[in-house]
C-alpha atoms as one frame of an Amber mdcrd trajectory, in Angstrom:
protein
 -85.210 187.812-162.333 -89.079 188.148-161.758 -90.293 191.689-161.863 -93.167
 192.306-159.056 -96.454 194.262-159.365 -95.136 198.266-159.168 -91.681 199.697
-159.282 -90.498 202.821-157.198 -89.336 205.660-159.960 -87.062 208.267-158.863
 -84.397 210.578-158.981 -81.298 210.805-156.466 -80.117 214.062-158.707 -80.439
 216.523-155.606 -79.989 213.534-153.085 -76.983 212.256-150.805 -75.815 208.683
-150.936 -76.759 208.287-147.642 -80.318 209.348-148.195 -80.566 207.516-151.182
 -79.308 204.648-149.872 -81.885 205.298-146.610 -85.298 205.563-149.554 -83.831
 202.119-151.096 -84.451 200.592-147.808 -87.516 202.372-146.666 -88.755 201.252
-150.877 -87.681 197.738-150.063 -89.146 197.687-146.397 -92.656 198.790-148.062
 -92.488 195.725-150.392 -91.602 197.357-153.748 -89.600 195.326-156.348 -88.068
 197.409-157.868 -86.129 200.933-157.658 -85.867 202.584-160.847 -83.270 205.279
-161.055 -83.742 208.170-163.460 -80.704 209.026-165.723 -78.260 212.029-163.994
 -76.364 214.296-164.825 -74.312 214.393-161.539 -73.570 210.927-160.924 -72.530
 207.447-162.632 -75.655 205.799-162.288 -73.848 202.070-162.232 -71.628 203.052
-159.602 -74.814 203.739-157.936 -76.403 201.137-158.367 -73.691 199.041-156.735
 -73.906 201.175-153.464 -77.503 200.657-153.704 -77.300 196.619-154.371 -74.720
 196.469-151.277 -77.239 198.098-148.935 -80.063 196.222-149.757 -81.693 192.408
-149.409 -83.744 191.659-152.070 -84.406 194.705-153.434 -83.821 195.225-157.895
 -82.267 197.990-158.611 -83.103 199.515-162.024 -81.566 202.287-164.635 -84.200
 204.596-165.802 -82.087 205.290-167.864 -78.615 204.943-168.280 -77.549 206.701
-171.395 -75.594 204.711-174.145 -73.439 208.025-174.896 -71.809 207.559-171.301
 -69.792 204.304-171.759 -68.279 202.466-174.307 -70.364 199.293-175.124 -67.986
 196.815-173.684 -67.425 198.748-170.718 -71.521 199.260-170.204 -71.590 194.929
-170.916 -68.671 195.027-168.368 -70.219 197.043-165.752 -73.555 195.083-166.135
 -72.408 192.160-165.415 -70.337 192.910-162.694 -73.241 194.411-160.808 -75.151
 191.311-161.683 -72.371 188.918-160.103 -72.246 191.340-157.257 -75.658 191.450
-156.270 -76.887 187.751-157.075 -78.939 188.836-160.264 -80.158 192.252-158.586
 -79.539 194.685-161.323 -81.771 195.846-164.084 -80.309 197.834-166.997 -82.400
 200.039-168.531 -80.641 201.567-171.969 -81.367 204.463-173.967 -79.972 206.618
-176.678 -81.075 209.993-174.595 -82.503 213.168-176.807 -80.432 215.590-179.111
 -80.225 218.353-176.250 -78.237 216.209-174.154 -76.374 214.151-176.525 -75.352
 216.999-178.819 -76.213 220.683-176.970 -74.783 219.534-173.138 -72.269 216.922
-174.003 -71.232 218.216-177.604 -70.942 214.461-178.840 -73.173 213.367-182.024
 -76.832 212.557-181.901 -77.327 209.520-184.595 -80.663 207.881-185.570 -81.914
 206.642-182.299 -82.931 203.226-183.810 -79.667 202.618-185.775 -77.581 204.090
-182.342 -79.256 201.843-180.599 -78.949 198.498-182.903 -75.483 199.105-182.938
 -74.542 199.639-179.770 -76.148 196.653-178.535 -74.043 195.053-181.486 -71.528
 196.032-179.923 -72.470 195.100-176.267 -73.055 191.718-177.171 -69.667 191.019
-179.271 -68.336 191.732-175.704 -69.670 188.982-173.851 -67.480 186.590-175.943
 -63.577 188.862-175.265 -61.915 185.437-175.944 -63.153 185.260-179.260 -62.590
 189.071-180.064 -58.953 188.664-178.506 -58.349 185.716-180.693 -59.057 187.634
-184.038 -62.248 186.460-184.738 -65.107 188.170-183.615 -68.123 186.333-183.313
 -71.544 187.599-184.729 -74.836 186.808-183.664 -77.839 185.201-186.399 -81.281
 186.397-186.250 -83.267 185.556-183.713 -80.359 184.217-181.625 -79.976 185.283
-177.880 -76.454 185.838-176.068 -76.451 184.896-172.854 -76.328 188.132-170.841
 -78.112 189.400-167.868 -81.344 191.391-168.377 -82.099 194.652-169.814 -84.657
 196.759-171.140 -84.760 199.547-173.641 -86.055 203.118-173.239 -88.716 203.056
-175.982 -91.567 205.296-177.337 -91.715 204.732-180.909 -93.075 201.379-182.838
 -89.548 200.710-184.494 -87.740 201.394-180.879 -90.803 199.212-179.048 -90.234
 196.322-181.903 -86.078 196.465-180.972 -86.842 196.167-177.319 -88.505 192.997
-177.848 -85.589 191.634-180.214 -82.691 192.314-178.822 -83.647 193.158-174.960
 -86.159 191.882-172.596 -88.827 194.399-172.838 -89.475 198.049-172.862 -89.467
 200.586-170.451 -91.429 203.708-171.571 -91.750 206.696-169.267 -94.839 209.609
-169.672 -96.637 207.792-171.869-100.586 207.197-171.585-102.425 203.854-171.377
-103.279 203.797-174.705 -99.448 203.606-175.496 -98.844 200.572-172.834-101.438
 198.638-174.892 -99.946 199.471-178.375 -96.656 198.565-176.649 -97.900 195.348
-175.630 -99.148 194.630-179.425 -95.763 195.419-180.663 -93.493 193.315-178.252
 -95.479 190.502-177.911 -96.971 188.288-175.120 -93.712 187.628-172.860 -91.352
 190.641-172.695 -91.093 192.958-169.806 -93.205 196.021-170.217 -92.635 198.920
-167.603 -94.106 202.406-168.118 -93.116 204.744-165.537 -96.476 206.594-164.323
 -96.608 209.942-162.055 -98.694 209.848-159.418 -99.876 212.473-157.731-102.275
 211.363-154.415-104.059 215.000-154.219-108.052 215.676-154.751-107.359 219.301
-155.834-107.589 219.466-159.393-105.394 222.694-159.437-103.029 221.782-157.285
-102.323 218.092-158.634-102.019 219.345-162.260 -99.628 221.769-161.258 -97.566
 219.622-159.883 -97.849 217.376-163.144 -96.632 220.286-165.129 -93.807 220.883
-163.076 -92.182 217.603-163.148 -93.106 217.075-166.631 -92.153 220.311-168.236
 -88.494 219.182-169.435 -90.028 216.207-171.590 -93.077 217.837-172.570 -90.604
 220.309-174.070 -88.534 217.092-176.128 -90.103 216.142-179.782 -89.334 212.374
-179.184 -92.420 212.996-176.538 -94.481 215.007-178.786 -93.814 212.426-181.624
 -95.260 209.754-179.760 -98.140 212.021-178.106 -99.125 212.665-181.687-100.072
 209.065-182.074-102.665 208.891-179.772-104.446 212.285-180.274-103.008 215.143
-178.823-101.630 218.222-181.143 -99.305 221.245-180.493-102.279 222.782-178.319
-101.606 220.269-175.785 -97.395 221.036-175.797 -98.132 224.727-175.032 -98.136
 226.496-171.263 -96.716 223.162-169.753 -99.179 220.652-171.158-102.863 221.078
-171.672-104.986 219.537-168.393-106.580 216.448-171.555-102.743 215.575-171.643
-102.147 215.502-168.139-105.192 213.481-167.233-104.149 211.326-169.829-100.659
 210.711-168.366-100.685 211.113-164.941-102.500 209.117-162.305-103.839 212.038
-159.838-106.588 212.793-157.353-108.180 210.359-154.373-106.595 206.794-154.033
-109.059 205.024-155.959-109.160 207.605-158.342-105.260 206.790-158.696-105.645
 203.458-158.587-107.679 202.760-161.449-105.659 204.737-163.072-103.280 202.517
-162.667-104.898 199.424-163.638-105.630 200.553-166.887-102.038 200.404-167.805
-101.829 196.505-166.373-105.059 196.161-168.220-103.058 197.261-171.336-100.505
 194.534-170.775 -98.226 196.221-168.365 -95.395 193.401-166.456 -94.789 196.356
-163.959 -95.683 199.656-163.312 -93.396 202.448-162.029 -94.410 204.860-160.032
 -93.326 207.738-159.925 -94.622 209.878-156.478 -95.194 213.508-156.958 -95.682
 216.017-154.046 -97.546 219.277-153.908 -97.118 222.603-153.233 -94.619 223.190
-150.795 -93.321 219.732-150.643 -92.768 219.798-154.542 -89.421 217.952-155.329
 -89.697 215.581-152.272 -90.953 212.196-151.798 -94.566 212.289-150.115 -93.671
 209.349-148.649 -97.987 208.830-146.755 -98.320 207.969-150.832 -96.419 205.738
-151.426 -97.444 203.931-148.513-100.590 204.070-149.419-100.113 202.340-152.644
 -97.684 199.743-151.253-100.746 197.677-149.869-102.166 197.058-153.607 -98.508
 196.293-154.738
């Protein structure tokens, strides 16, 4: 699998099928690599991703994220590579151990230490590649530094000790809201050759106002989540800049808004960091908030 320039990050939440399957081929027509998929709430985001994979050419389709709480880890290694086989080495999977409000508060399961969660689950995913060995009584456990051979994945990661695990035991890191500062500290942690993806909102308005608005809006749920604020802290920002839907210094720092160029540069900085791929992440204004303004991401599919 080689990851292109920029990803397409979105969410089919509030969307049919049939339209999502029509913005996988419009994202695909445009030239975009990639189609990241947020995590949902309504839908099995695998099962999607097949329907996706079937209806498209060339096109990756991406989890951003699929949540480890949702399957059993054989069944996730299952369902991976079944949607690898199916789509000729199509499918991305992007894993992460979710936040406590989700876990715990909406699905009233336990919310372990994210970094031990993690570790273990992939454990567990990995033991699973090898089911003749397991079935046979013995089951077979991997040495340090050694690789099973399994299709791709990356890791939902914000922290050092999460950013270090996504380099060991995955193929990179995909970070979401984070600013460029973090992409290069990423890059520091997982070394030269892993994937590194940060998901970026972009926001192709001039009006200061308006675009930060917009910002806000989409933002507010994680803004809200202390696994954000956590990794915020590192590069600056303080409880000030949580308050009345993030402060406009953490916005600008975040979010790639204003003209085109403006937005582009923005984005640079994070392959200037050490980015592999860049997601965006389109966000429209006032009216057409929650829909894909689709004259952007046009426009940015020339510099892709």
């Amino acid at each position: 699998m080689e990851l292109s320039r920029f990803g397409f990050w979105t969410s089919f939440e509030s969307t049919s099928l049939a339209e999502a399957v029509q913005v996988a081929q419009r994202v695909e027509s445009l030239g975009y690599g990639t189609l990241w998929m947020s995590m949902s709430l309504r839908r099995d985001l695998l099962v999607t991703a097949s329907h996706l994979l079937a209806n498209t050419q060339e096109l990756i389709v991406a989890t951003g994220i699929q949540a480890t709480f949702d399957r059993l880890p054989s069944t996730m290694a299952a369902g991976q590579r079944t949607l690898d086989e199916l789509s000729g080495g199509r499918f991305l999977l992007g894993l992460g151990v979710s936040h406590p409000v989700v876990v715990h508060e909406l699905h009233g399961l336990e919310y372990g230490p994210p970094l031990t969660t993690m570790r273990t689950y992939l454990d567990a995913m990995d033991q699973a590649l090898n089911p003749a060995a397991v079935l046979g009584g013995e089951v077979p456990h991997l040495t340090d530094g050694e690789t099973p051979d399994r299709p791709p994945r990356v890791l939902a990661a914000l922290g050092p000790r999460m950013l270090a695990l996504s380099g060991e035991r995955a193929d990179g890191a995909h970070p979401y809201f984070m600013p460029p500062e973090h992409t290069h500290e990423a890059r520091q942690i997982l070394g030269p050759d892993a994937w590194l993806c940060p998901e970026v909102k972009v926001v192709l308005d001039e009006d200061p106002s308006r675009a930060r608005a917009a910002a806000r809006a989409m933002g507010a749920p994680n803004i809200g989540l202390e696994n954000y604020r956590k990794a915020w802290r590192r590069f600056g920002f303080g409880d000030a800049d949580f308050a009345d839907g993030g402060s406009d210094r953490l916005i600008d720092a975040t979010v790639a808004w204003g003209s085109q160029a403006s937005v582009e540069r923005f984005i640079q900085r994070h392959f200037d960091a050490g980015a592999t791929q860049v997601c965006l992440h389109f966000i429209a204004t006032g009216e057409d908030f929650g829909t894909i303004p689709w004259k952007a991401v046009e426009a940015l599919a020339a510099g892709r």
